[in-house]
C-alpha positions in Angstrom: 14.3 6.7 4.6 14.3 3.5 2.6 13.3 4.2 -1.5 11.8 1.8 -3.8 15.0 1.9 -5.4 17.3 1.3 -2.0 15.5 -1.4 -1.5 15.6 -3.7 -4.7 19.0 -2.9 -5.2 19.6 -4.2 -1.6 17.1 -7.1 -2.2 18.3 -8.1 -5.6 21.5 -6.6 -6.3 23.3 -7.4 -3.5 21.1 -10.2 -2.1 20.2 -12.2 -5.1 23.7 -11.2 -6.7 21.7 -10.1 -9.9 18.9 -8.6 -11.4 15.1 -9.4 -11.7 14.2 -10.9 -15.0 12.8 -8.1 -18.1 9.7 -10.1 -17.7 9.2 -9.7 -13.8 8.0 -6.2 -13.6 10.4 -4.6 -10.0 7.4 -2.5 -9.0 5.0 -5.2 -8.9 7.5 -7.2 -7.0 7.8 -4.2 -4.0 4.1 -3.9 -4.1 3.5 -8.0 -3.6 6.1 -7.6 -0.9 4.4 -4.7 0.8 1.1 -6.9 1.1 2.7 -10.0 2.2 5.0 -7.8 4.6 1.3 -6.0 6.1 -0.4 -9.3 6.3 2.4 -11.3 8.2 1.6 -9.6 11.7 -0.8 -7.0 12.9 1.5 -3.9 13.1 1.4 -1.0 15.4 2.7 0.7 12.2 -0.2 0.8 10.6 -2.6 2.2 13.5 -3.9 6.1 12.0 -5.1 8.6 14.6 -9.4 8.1 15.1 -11.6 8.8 12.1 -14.5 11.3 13.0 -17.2 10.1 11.1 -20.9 11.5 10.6 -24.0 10.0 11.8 -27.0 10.7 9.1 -31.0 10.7 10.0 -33.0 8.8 7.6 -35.2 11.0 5.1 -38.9 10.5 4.1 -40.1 10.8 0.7 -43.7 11.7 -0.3 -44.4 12.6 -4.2 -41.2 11.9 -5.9 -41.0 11.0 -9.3 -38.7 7.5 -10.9 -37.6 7.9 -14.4 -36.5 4.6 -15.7 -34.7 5.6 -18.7 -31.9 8.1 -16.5 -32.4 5.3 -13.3 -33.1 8.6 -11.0 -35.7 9.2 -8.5 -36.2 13.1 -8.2 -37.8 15.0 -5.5 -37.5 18.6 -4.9 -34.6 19.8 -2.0 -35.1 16.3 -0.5 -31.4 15.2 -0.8 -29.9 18.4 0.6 -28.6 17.9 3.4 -28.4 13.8 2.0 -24.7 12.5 2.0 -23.9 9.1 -0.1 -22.7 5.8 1.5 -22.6 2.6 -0.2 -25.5 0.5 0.8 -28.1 3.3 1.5 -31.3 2.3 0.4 -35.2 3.6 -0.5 -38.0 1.2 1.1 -40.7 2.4 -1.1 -44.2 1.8 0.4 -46.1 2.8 -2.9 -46.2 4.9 -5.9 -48.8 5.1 -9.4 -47.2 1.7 -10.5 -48.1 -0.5 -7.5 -44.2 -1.7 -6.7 -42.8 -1.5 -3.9 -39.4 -2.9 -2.3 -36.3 -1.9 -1.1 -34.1 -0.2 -4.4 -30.4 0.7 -3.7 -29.1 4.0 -4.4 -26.1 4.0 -6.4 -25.1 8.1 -6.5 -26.6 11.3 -5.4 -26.8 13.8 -8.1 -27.7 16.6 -6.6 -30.0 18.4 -3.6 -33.2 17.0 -5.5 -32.1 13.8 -7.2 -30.4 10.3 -6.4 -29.7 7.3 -8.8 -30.9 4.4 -8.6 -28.3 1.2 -8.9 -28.5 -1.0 -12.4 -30.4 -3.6 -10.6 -32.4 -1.7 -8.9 -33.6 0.1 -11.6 -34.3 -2.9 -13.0 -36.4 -4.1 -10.4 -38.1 -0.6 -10.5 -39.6 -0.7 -13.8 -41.8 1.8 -15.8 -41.7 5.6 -15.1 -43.7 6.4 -12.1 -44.8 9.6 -9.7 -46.5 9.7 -6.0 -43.5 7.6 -5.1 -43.6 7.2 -1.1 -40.6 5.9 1.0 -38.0 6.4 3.8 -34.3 6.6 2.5 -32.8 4.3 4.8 -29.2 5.9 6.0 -28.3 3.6 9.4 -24.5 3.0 7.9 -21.2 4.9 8.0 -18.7 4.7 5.3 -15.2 3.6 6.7 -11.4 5.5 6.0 -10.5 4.9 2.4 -7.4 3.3 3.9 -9.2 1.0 6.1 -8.2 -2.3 7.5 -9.5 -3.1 10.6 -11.2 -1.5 13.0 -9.6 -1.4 16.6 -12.5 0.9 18.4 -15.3 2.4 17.6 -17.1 4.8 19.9 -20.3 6.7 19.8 -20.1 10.7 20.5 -23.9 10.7 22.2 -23.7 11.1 25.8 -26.8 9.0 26.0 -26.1 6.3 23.6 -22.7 6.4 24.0 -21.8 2.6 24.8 -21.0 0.4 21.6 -21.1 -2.8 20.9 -19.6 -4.7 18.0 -21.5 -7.8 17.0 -22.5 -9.1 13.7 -24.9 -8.7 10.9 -26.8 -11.4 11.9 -27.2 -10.1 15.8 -27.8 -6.2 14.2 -30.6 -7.5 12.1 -32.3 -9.3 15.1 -31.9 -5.9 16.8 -33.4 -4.0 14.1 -35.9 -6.6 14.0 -36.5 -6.8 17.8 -35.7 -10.2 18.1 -33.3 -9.6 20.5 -34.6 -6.7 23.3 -32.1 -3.5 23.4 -30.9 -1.2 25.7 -32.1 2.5 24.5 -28.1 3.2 25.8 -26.0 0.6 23.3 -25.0 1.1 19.8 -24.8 -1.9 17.9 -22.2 -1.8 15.0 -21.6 -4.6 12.1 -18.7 -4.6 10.1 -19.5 -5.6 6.1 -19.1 -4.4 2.5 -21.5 -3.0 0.4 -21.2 -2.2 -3.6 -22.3 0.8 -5.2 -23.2 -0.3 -8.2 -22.6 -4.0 -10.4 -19.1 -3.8 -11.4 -17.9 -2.0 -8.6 -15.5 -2.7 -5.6 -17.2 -3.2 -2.3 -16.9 -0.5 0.3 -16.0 -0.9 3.2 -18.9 -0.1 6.1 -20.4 0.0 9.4 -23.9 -0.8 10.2 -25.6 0.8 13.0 -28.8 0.3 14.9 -30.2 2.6 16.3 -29.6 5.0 13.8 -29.1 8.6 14.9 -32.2 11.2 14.4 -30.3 14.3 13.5 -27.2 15.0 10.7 -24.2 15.6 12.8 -20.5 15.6 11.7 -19.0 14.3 14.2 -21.1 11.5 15.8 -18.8 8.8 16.1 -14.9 8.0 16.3 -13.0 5.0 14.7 -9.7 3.9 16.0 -7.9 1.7 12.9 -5.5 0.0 11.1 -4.6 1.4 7.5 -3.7 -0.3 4.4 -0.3 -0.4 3.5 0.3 1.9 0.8 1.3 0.6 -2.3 4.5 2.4 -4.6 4.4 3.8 -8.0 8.2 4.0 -9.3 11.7 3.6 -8.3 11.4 7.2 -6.2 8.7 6.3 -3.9 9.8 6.2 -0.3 8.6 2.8 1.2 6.6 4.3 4.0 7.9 1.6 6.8 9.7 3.1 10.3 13.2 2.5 10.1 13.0 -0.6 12.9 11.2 -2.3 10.0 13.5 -1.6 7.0 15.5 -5.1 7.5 12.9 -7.0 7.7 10.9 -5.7 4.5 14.5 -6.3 2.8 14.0 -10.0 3.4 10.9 -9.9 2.7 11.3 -8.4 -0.7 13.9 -10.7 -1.5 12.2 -13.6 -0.9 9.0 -12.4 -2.9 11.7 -11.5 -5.7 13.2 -15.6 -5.5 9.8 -16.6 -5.4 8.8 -14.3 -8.7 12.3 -14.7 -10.6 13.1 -18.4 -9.9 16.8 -17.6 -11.1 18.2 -20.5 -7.8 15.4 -23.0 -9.2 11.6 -23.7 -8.6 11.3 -22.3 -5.1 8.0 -21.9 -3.9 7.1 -18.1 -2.8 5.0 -19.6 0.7 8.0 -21.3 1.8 10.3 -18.3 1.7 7.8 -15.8 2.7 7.6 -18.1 5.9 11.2 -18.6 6.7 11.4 -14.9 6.8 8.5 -14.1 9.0 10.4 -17.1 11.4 13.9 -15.4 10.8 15.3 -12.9 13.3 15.0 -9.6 11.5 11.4 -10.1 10.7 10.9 -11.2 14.7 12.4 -8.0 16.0 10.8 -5.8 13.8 7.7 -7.5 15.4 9.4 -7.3 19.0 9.9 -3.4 18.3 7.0 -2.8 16.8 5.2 -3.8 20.0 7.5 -1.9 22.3 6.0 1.4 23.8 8.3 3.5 25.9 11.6 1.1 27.1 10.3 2.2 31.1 6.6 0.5 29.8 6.8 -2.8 28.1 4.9 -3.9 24.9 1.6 -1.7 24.3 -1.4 -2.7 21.8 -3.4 -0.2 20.1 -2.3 3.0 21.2 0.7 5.0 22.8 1.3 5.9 26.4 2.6 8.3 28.9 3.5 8.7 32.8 0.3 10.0 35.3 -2.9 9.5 35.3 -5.7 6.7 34.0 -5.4 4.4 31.3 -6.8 5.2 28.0 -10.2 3.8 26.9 -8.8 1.3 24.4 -5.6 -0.8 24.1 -3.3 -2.7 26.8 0.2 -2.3 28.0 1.9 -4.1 30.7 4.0 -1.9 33.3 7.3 -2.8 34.6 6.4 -0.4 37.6 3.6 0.7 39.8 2.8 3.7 37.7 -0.3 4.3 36.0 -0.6 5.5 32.3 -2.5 8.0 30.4 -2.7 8.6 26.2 0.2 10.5 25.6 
């Protein structure tokens, strides 16, 4: 177990003879080492077990009622069984004011009301009632802790096959540009804000989008975000293969920061440790499955049987492999 603490004192006490500067503040310094440690190489480290996330139906509205002074839209039990993801929308087709659009929903309140986003509600306008629309839901949200997406599957036997393009080939899907298979799932990748001011979210696009509310309709094999440290007691949450090379790595972010050995630039350090030897076996072990298998991507692997759906590993024997 390597602490925050274990590791500047090995970065800086014993490695930079010293200590950081009072104005170079040490937890900033582990935390700007985390990301440039994360973003050097795609770790195996960070892979999570598979997300289960929902798949929502869209909703129809008929006689709701927009309020522009509170920015909600209210319509009795409609949103029940609604759950929120950044980038759902209303296409409203008319109401008693005459506008019509598409209007981004920014929160759902409760089982009868959602609110509307500042721009949207701008767009909007006046108070209005006979509101009519279709509350567009064809997006999951992705893991808090998402990074990038290694597989995503679709739980429906029939549509089970997915395909991950981009958002302009799932637009001319949803357009019919392109012809579809009634057995493919397309998914896009992109971010979507809540609100103005607010950090993007992380999300998936789908087309088609499912017809009933399930739970459980499709599974998302990932890479996490490194997680960041707080104080001197936080355990730096690296496997112990990795612990050397997140040493240099720290050190060099901590030259780069404190300039105590002159005006050394952070990107040249930061590069001679990802080319150093401690940083290239941590990369070597970090790709090593069982010693008997060989280097693995995306997922771990035992003796007997098939090969799991997603990931590669190259044998050093005639056996085949199953997800252990």
């Amino acid at each position: 177990m390597l602490t925050v603490r274990d590791a500047l004192n090995y970065a800086v006490t014993h490695a930079l003879r010293g200590a950081l500067s009072p104005h170079t503040p040490e937890i900033d310094v582990v935390n700007r080492a985390l990301l440039e440690f994360s973003n050097a190489h795609s770790w195996t480290m960070f892979q999570k077990q598979a997300a289960i996330l929902p798949g929502r139906a869209s909703i129809a509205l008929t006689g709701a009622a927009w309020t522009l002074t509170s920015k909600q839209l209210v319509l009795s039990d409609a949103f029940a069984d609604y759950t929120y993801t950044a980038g759902d929308y209303i296409l409203i087709t008319s109401s008693s004011t005459g506008v019509t659009g598409q209007f981004f929903i920014a929160s759902r309140v409760d089982a009868d009301t959602v609110t509307f986003t500042t721009e949207s509600a701008a767009d909007m306008g006046s108070d209005a009632t006979a509101v009519v629309g279709t509350l567009d839901t064809a997006r999951v949200a992705a893991p808090d802790n998402f990074a990038e997406a290694i597989k995503f599957e679709d739980s429906n036997t029939l549509t089970g096959k997915v395909k991950l393009v981009g958002m302009s080939e799932l637009l001319a899907y949803r357009t019919q540009e392109i012809p579809r298979s009634h057995f493919v799932t397309w998914v896009a990748f992109t971010r979507a804000q809540s609100d103005t001011g607010k950090e993007p979210s992380a999300i998936f696009e789908i087309w088609p989008n499912p017809t009933v509310n399930s739970v459980d309709r499709y599974i998302l094999a990932y890479t996490a975000q490194h997680r960041t440290v707080a104080d001197g007691n936080d355990v730096i949450e690296l496997p112990a293969y990795a612990h050397g090379a997140f040493i240099d790595m720290l050190t060099a972010v901590a030259r780069g920061y404190d300039n105590k050995l002159g005006q050394e630039n952070m990107g040249t350090l930061i590069a001679q440790v990802i080319l150093g030897p401690s940083f290239q076996n941590a990369i070597r072990r970090d790709g090593a499955g069982m010693r008997n298998r060989g280097p693995y991507k995306n997922t771990a692997y035992r003796k007997g049987g098939n090969q799991v759906s997603f990931g590669e590993a190259i044998l050093r024997d005639s056996d085949t492999i199953t997800p252990s």
